[in-house]
PDB file with SEQRES, HELIX, SHEET and CRYST1 records, atoms N, CA, C and O in Angstrom:
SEQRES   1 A   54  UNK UNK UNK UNK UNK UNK UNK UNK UNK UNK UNK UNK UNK          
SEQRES   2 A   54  UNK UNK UNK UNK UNK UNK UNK UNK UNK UNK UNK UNK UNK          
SEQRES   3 A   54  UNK UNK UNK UNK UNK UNK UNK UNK UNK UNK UNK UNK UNK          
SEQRES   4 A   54  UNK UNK UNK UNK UNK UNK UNK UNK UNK UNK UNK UNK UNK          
SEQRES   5 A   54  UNK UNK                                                      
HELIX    1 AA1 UNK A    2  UNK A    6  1                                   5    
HELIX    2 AA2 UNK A   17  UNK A   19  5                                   3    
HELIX    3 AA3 UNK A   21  UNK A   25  1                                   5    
HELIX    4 AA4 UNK A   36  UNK A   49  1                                  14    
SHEET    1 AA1 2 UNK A  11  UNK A  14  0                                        
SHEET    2 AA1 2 UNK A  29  UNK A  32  1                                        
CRYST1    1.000    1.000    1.000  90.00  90.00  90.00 P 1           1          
ATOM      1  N   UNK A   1       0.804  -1.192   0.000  1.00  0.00           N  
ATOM      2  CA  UNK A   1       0.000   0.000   0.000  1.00  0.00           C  
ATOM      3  C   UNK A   1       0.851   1.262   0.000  1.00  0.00           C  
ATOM      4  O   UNK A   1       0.681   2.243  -0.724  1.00  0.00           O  
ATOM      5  N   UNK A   2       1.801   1.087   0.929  1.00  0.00           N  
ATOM      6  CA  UNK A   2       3.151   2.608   0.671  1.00  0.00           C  
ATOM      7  C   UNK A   2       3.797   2.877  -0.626  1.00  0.00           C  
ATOM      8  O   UNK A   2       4.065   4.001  -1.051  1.00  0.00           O  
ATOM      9  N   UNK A   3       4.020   1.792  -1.204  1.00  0.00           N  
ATOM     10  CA  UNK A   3       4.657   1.411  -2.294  1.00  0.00           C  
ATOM     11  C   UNK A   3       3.713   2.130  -2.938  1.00  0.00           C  
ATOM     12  O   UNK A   3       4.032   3.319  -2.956  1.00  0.00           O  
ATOM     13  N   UNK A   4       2.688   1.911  -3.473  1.00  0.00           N  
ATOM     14  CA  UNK A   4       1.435   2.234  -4.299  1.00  0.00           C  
ATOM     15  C   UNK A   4       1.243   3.541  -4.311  1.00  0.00           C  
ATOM     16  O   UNK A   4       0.912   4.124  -5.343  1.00  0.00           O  
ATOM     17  N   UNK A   5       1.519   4.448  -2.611  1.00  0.00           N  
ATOM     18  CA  UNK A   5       1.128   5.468  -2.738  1.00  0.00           C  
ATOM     19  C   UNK A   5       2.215   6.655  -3.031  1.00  0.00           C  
ATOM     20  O   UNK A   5       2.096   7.796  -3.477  1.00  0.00           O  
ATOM     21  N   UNK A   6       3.411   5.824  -2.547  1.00  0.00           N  
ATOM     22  CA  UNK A   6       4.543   6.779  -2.975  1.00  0.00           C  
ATOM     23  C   UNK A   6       5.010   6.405  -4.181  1.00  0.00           C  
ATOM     24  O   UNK A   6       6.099   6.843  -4.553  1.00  0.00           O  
ATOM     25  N   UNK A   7       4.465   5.771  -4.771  1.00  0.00           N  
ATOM     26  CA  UNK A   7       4.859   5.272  -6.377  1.00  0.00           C  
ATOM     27  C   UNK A   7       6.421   5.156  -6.196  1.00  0.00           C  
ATOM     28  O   UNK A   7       7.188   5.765  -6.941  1.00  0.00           O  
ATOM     29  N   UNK A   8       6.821   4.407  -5.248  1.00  0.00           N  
ATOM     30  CA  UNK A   8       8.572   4.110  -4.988  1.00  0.00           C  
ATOM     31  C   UNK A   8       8.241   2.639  -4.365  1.00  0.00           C  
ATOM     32  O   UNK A   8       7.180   2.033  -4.220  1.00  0.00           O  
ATOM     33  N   UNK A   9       9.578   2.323  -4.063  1.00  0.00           N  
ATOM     34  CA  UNK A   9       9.772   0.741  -3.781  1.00  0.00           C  
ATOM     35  C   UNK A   9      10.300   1.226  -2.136  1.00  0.00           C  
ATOM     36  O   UNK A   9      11.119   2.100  -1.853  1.00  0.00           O  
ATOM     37  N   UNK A  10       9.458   0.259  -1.135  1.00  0.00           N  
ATOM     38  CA  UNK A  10       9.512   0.755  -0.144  1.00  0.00           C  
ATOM     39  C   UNK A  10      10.470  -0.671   0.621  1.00  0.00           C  
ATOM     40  O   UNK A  10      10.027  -1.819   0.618  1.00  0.00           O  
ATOM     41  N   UNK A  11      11.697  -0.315   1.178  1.00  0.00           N  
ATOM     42  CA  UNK A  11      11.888  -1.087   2.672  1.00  0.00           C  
ATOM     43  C   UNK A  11      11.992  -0.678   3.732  1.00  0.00           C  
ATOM     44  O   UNK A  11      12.419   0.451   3.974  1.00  0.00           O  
ATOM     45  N   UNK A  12      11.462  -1.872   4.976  1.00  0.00           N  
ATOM     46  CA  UNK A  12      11.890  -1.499   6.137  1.00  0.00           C  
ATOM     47  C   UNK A  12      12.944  -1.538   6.974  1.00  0.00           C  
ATOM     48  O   UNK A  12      13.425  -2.671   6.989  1.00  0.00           O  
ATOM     49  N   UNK A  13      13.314  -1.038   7.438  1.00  0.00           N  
ATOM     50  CA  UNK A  13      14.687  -1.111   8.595  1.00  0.00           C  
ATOM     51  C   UNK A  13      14.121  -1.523  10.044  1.00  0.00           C  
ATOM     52  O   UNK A  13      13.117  -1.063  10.586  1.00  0.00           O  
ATOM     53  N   UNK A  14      14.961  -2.452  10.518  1.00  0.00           N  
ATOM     54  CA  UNK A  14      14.439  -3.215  11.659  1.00  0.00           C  
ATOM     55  C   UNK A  14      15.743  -3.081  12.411  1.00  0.00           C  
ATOM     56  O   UNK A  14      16.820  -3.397  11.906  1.00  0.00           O  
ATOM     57  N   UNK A  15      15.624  -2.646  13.523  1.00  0.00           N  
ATOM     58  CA  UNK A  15      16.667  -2.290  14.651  1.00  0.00           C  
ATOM     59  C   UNK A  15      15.716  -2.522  15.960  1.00  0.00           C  
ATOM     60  O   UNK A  15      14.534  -2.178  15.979  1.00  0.00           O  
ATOM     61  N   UNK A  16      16.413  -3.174  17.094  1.00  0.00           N  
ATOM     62  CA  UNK A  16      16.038  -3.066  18.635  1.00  0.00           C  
ATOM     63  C   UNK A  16      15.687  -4.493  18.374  1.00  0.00           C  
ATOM     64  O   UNK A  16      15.643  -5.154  17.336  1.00  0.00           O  
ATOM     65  N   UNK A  17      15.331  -4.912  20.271  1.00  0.00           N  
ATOM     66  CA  UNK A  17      15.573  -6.400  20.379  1.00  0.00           C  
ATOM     67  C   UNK A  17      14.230  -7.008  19.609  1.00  0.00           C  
ATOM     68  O   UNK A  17      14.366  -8.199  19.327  1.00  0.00           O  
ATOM     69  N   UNK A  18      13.177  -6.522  19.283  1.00  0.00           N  
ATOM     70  CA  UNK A  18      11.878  -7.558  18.773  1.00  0.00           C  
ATOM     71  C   UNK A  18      12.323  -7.763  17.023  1.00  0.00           C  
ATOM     72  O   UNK A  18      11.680  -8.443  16.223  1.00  0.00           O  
ATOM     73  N   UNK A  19      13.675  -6.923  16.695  1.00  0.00           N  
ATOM     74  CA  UNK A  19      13.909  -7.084  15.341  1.00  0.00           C  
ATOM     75  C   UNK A  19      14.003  -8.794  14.430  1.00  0.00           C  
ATOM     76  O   UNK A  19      13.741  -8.998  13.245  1.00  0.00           O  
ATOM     77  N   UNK A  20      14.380  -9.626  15.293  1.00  0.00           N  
ATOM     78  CA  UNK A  20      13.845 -10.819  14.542  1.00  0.00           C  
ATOM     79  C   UNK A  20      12.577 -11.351  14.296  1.00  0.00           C  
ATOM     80  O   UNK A  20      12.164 -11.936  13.295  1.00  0.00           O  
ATOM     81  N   UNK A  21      11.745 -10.936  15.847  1.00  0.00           N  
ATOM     82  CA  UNK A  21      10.387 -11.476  15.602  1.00  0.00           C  
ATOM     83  C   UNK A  21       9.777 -10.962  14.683  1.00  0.00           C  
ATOM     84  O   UNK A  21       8.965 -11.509  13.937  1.00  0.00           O  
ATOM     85  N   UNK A  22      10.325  -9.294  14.678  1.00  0.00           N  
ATOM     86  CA  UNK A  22       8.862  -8.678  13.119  1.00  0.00           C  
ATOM     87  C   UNK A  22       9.690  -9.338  12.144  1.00  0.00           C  
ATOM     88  O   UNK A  22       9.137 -10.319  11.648  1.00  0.00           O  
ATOM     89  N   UNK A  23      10.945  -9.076  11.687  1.00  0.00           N  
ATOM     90  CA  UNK A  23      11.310  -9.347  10.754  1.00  0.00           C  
ATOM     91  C   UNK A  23      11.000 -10.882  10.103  1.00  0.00           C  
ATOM     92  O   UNK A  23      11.049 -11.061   8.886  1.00  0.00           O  
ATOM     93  N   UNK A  24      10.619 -12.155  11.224  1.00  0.00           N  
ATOM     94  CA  UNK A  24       9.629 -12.879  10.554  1.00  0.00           C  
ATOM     95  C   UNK A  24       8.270 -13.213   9.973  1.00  0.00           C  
ATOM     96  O   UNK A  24       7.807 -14.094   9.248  1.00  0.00           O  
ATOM     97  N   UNK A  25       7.794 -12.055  10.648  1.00  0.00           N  
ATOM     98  CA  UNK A  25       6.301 -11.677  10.461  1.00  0.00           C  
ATOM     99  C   UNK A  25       6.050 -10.671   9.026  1.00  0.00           C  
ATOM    100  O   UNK A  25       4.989 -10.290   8.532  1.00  0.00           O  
ATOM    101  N   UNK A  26       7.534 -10.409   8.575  1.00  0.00           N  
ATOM    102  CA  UNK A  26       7.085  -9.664   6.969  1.00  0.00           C  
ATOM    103  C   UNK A  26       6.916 -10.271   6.039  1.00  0.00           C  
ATOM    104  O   UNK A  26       6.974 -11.499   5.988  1.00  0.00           O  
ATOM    105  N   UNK A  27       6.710  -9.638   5.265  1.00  0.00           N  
ATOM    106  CA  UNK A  27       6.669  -9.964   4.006  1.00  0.00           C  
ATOM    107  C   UNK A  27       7.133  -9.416   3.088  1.00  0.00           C  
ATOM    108  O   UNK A  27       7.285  -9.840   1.943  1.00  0.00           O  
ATOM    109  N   UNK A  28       7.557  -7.797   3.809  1.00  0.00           N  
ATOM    110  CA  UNK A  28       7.775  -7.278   2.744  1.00  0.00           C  
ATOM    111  C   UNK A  28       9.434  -7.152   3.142  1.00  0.00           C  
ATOM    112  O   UNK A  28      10.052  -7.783   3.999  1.00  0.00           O  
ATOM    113  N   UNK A  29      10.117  -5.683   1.827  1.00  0.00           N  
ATOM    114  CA  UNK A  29      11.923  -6.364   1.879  1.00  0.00           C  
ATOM    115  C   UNK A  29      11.839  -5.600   3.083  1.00  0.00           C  
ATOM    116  O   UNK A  29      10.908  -4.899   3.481  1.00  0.00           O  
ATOM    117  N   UNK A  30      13.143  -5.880   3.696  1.00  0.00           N  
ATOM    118  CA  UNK A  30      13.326  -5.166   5.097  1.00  0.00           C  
ATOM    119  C   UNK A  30      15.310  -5.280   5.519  1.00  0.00           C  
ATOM    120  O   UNK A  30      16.148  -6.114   5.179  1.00  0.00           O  
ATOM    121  N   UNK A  31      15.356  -4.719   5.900  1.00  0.00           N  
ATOM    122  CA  UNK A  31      16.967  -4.580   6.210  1.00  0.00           C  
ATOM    123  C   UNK A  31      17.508  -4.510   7.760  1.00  0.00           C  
ATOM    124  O   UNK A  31      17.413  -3.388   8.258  1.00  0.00           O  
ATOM    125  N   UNK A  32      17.889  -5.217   8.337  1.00  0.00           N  
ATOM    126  CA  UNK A  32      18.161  -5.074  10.016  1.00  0.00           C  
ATOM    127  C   UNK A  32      19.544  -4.148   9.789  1.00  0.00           C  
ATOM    128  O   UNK A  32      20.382  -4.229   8.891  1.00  0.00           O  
ATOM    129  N   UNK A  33      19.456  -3.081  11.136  1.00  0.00           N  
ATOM    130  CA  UNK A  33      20.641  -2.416  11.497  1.00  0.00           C  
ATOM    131  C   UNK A  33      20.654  -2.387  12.451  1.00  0.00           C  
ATOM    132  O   UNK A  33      19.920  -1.570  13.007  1.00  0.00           O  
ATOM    133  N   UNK A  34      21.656  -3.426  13.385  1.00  0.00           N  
ATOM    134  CA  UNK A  34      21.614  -3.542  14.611  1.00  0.00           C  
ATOM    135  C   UNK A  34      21.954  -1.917  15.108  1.00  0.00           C  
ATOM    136  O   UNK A  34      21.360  -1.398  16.053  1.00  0.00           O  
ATOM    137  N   UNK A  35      22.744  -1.392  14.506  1.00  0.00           N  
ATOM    138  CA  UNK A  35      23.626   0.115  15.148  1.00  0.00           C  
ATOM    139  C   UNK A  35      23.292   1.286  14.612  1.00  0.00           C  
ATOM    140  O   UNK A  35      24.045   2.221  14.339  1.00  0.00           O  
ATOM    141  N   UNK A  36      21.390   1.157  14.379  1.00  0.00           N  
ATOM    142  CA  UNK A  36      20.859   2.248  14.182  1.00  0.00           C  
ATOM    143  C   UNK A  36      20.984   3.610  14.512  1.00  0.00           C  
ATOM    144  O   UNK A  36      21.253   4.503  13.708  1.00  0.00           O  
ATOM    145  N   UNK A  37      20.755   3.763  15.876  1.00  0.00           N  
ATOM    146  CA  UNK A  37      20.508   4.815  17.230  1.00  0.00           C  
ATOM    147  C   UNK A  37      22.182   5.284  16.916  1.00  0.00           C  
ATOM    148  O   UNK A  37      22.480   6.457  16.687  1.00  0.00           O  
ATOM    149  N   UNK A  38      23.195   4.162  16.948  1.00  0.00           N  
ATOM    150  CA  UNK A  38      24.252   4.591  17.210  1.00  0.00           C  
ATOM    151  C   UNK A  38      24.814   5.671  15.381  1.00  0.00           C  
ATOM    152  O   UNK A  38      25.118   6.857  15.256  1.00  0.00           O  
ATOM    153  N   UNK A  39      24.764   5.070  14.814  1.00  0.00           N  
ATOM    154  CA  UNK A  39      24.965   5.543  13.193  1.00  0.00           C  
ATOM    155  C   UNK A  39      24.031   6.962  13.215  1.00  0.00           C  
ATOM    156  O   UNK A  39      24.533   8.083  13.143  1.00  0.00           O  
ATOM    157  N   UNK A  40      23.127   6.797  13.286  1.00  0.00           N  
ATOM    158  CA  UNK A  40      22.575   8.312  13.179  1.00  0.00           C  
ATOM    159  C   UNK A  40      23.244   9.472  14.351  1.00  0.00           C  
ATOM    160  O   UNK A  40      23.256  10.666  14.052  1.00  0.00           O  
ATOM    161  N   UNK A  41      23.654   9.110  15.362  1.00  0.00           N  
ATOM    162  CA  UNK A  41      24.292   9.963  16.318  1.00  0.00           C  
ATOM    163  C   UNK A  41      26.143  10.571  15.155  1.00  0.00           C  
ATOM    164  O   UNK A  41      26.691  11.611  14.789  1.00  0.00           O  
ATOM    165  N   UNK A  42      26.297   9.453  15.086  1.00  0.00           N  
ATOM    166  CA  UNK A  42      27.260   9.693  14.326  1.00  0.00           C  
ATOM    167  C   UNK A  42      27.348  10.631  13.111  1.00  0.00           C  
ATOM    168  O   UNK A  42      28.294  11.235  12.605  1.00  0.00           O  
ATOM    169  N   UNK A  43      26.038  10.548  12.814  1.00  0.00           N  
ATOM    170  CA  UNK A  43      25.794  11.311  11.362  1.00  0.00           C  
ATOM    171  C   UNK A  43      25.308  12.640  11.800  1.00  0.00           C  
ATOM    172  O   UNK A  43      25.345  13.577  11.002  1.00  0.00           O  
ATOM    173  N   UNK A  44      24.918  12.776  12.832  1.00  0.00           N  
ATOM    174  CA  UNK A  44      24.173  14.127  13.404  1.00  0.00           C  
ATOM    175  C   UNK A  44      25.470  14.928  13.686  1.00  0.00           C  
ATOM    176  O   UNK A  44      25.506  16.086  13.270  1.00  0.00           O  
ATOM    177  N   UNK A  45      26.922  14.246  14.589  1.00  0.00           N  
ATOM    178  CA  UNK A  45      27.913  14.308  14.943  1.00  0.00           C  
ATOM    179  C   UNK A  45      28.822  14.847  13.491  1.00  0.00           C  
ATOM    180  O   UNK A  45      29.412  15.918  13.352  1.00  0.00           O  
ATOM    181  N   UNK A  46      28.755  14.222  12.950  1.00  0.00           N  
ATOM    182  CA  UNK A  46      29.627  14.597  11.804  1.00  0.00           C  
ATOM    183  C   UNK A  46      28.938  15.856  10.658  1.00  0.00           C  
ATOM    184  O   UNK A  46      29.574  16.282   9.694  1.00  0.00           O  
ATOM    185  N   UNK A  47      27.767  16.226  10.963  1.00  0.00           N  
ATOM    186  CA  UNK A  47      27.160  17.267  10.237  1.00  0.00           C  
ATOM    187  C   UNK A  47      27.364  18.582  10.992  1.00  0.00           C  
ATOM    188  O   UNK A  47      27.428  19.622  10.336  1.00  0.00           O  
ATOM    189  N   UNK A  48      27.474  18.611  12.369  1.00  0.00           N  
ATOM    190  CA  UNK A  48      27.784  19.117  12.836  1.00  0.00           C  
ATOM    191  C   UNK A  48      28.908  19.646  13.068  1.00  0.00           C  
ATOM    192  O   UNK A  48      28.948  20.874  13.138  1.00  0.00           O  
ATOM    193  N   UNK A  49      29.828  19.059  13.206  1.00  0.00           N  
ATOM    194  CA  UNK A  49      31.214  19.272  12.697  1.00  0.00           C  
ATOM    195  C   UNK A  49      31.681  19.914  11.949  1.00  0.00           C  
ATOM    196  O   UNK A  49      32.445  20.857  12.151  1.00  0.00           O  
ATOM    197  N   UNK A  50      31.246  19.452  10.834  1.00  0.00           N  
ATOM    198  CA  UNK A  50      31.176  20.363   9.585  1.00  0.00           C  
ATOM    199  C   UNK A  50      30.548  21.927   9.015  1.00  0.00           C  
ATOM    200  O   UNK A  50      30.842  22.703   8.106  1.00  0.00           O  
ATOM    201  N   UNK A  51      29.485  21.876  10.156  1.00  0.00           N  
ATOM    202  CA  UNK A  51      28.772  22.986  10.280  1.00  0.00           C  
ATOM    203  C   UNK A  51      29.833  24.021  10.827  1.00  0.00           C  
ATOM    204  O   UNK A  51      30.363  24.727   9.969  1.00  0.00           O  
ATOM    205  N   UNK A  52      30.219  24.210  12.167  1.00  0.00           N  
ATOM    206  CA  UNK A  52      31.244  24.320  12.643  1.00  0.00           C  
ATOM    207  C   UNK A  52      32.839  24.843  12.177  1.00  0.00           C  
ATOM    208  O   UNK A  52      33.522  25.600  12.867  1.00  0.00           O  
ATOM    209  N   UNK A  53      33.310  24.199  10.706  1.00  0.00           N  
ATOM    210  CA  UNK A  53      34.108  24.376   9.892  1.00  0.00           C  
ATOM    211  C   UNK A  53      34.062  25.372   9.346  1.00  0.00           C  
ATOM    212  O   UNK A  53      35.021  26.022   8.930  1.00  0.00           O  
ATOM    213  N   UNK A  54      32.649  25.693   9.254  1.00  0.00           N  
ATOM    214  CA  UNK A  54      32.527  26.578   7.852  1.00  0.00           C  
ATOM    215  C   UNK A  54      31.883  27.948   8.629  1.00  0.00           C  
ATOM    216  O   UNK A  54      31.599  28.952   7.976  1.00  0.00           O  
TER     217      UNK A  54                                                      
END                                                                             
């Protein structure tokens, strides 16, 4: 139905501990990142930085 409405190809990202159970319950594509929380800090971190530079 997302797919349909964003006329794009949709996956999910599955991070935190119930990430195996949904991730058997899909169907649709889906991608686990255990080091979600942590990667986006990083990316907030490094934009910032850069902000900073300039």
């Amino acid at each position: 139905e997302l797919a349909d409405a964003w006329q794009a190809p949709v996956r999910l990202v599955l991070a935190g501990g119930a990430a195996d159970d949904v991730a058997r319950a899909l169907t649709l594509p889906h991608t686990r990142h255990d080091a979600l929380i942590l990667s986006g800090l990083a990316l907030i971190a490094a934009e910032a930085a850069a902000e900073a530079r300039n």
